[in-house]
N, C-alpha and C positions, 0 to 999 in steps of 0.2 A: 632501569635499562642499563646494560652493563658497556663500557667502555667500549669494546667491540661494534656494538650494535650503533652507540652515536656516532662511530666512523665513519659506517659503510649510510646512516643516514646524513651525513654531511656529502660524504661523497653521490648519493642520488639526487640531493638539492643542489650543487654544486655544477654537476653536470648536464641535471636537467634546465639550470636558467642560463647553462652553455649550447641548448639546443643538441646537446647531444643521449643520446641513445645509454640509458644504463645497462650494460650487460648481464642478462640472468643467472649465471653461471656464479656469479662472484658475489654474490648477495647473499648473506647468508639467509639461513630458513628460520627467523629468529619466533614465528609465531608456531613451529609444530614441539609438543614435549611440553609447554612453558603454560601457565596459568595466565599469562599478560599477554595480547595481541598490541601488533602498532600499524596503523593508517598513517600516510601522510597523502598530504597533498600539495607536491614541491612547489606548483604553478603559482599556488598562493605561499608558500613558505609555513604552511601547517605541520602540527604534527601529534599523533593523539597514540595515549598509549591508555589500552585499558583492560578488565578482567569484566568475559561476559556474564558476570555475577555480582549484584547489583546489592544482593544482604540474603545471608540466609534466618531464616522462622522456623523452630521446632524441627530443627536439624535439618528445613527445605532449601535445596537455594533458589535463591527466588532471580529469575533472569532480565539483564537489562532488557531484555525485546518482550516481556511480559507487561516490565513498569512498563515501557512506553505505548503500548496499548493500551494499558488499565489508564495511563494520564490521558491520552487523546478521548478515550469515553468520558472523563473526568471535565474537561474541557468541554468537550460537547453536552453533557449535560447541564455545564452554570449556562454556557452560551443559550442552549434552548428555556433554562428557565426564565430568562429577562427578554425573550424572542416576543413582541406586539403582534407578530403576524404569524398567532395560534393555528386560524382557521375556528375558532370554536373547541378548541381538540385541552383535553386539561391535564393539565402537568402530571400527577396521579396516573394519568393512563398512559401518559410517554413512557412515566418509568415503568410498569407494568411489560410495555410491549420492547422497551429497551433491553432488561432482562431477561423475557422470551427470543429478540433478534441478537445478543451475546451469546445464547445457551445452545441457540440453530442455528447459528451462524458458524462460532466454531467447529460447530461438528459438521457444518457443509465446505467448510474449509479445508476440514482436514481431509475428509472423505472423497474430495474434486483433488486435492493434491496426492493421494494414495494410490486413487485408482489410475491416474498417469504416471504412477510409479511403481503399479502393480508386480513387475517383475521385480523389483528390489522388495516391496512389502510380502510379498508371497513367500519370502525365504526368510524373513524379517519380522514376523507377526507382534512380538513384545513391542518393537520400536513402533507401533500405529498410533497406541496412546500417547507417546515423548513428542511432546509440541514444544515445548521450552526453549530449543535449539532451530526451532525454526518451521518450515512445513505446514503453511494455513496458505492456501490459495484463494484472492478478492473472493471474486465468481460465483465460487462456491458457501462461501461464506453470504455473498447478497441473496445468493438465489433463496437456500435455505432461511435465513432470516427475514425475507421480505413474505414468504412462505405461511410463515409459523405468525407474521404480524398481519398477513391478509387473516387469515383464520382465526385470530382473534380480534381483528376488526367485526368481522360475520358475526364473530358467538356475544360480542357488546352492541352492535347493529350502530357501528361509526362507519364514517364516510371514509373510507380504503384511501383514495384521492385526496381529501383533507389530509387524510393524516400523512402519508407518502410527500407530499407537497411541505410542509409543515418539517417534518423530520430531514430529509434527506440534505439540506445545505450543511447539518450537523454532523451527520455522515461522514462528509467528506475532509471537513476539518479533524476526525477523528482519525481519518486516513490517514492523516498530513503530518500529525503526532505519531502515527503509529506507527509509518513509514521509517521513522528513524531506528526501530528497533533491528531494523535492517542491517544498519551502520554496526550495532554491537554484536551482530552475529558475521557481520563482513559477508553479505551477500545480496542476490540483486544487483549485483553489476552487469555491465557491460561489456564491451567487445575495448581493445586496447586502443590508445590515442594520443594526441598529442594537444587536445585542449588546454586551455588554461586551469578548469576544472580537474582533470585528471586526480584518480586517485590509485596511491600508489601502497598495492597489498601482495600477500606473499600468498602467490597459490599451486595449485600441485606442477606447475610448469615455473616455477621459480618466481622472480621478484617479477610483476607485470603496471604497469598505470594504465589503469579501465575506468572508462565511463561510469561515474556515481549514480547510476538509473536511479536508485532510489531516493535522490536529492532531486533529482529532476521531477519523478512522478510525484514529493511531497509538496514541492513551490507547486505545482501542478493544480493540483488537489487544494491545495491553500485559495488558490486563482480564481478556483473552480467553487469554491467555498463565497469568494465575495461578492461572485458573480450572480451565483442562485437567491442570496442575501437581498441583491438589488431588483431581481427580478420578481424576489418575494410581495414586494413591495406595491407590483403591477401585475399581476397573477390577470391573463384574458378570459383562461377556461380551468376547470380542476385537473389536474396530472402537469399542467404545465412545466412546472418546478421540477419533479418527478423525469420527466421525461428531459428536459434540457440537462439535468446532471447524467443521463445513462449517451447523450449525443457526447460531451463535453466529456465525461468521463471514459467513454469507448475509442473516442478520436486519439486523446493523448494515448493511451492505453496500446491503441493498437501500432504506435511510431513508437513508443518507448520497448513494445517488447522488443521487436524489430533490430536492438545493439543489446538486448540479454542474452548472456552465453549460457544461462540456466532457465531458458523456456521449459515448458512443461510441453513435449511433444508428441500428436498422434500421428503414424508413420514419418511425413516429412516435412510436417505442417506444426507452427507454434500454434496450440490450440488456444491458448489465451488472446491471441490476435485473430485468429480466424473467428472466435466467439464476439472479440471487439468489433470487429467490421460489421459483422450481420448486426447486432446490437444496434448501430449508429445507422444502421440504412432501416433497417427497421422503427429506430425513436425516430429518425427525420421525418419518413414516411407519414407514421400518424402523426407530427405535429403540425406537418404542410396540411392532412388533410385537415385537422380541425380548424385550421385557424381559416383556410378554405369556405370552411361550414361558415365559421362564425361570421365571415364576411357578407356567403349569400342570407342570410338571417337579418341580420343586416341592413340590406337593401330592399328586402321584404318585408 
C-alpha cells in the first residue's frame, strides 16, 4: 500500500474513534484499477489488505472465496467423520451423497441467483458459468442439494430423516467457513452504521462503513452448528435436527437480510427473507405438531 493510502487510512481511524463522520468525497478510490483491495474496521483498529487471488494451478487462478468453501466442506467432513451420532448412516455414503449435494447444490446456487438477475444474465450469458467472483445463492444451493441426496437416499433405500438429521449440523459449520469467502470478494454487506463492528470499504458511492452481514451470518451458523450438535445428542423424533437448523437458520436469515443492500429482489420484496419467513413458520409448524403427536402417544 502506498504512502498515500496509509494517510487517508489513518485519517478514517483517527476520525472515526473522534466520533466523527469520514467524508466520502476525500477518500480516495484505492480498491478500483489495483490488484490489492483493503477492509478496515476502524471500531476495532483492523486493517486487512489483500488480492482476491489466493494461488493460481495451470494457469488458473484459483480464488480466496473458492478456498474458503473447499475449507468449510473440508472441516465438515473430519467433523462428520468422528460424529458418535451416525444414526446408522456410514461414512462411505456421506461422502457419496456429499459429492452429489456439492455438484446440485452449486448449480442450484447459481441458477436461484441468475434467475433474480435475469435482466443482467440475459444480456450476459458467458458470465452464468464465472462463479469465482461470487454469485451462489444458500436457497438455492439447499434446495437443489437436499434434492439430489433425497433421490439418492430412495435409489440406496436409507432413511431420508437419518440422514438429513446426521448431516446437517455439518452443513452449517461449512457455512460458517464459507461465509468468509465473502470477506475476499468484499460483499454481503450491509446498510451503513456506526457500530463498533463497522467495516469500512470502497464502493461505487465512495468510502462507506457497512454492516459486516456476513460475519454476523458466520458466528450465526457457528451458533447454529453447536446447537444442533447438542440436540443431536437428544434427538425425540427423526427430522428433528433437520428441522431445528431450517427454524434457526431461516430466523437469523431472515433479520440479517433485512441490513443487505445486495438482496436478491422480486418486485419490492427481498426474496431471500420472504422464502426465510415462510421456511420458519412452516419447520415450527411441523415441529409443534410432532412433538404434539408424541406427547398424545404418550399418554396412550
Amino acid at each position: 500500500m502506498d504512502i498515500n493510502v496509509h494517510f487517508y487510512t489513518y485519517v478514517i481511524q483517527h476520525m472515526s474513534q473522534n466520533g466523527q463522520k469520514c467524508p466520502k468525497t476525500n477518500v480516495p478510490n484505492w480498491t478500483k484499477g489495483r490488484e490489492m483491495s483493503t477492509v478496515i474496521f476502524p471500531g476495532l483498529n483492523l486493517e486487512f489488505e489483500f488480492s482476491k487471488i489466493a494461488f493460481s494451478f495451470l494457469g488458473i487462478d484459483i480464488y480466496k472465496y473458492a478456498v474458503c468453501i473447499v475449507f468449510g466442506i473440508i472441516v465438515a467432513l473430519i467433523l462428520s467423520k468422528f460424529s458418535k451420532e451416525n444414526y446408522d448412516i456410514s461414512y462411505d455414503f456421506v461422502l457419496e451423497n456429499i459429492i452429489l449435494g456439492i455438484f446440485f447444490g452449486i448449480i442450484g446456487a447459481r441458477l436461484y441467483f441468475v434467475l433474480f438477475n435475469i435482466e443482467h444474465y440475459s444480456q450476459n450469458l458467458k458470465e452464468i458459468l464465472i462463479i469465482r467472483d461470487g454469485g451462489l445463492a444458500i436457497y438455492g444451493g439447499l434446495l437443489f442439494g437436499i434434492i439430489a441426496i433425497i433421490i439418492n437416499c430412495k435409489i440406496n433405500k436409507k432413511d431420508i430423516l437419518n440422514f438429513l438429521d446426521y448431516i446437517v449440523p455439518f452443513v452449517a459449520i461449512a457455512q460458517c467457513f464459507g461465509r468468509f469467502g465473502n470477506f475476499f470478494n468484499i460483499e454481503a454487506y450491509g446498510y451503513e452504521t456506526n457500530s463498533i463492528f463497522r467495516m469500512g470499504i470502497e464502493t461505487i458511492n465512495g468510502y462507506e462503513e457497512v454492516h459486516p452481514v456476513f460475519i454476523y451470518e458466520a458466528l450465526a451458523t457457528f451458533l447454529i452448528f453447536c446447537i444442533l450438535r447438542m440436540f443431536q445428542k437428544k434427538r425425540k423424533f427423526k427430522g428433528e435436527i433437520f428441522l431445528l437448523y431450517l427454524i434457526l437458520y431461516s430466523f437469523i436469515r431472515a433479520i440479517l437480510e433485512g441490513i443487505r443492500v445486495d438482496s436478491l429482489m422480486l418486485f419490492n420484496y427481498r426474496i431471500s427473507q420472504v422464502l426465510s419467513i415462510l421456511i420458519f413458520l412452516t419447520s415450527a409448524s411441523v415441529v409443534i405438531c410432532r412433538k404434539m403427536s408424541c406427547e398424545k402417544s404418550l399418554k396412550n
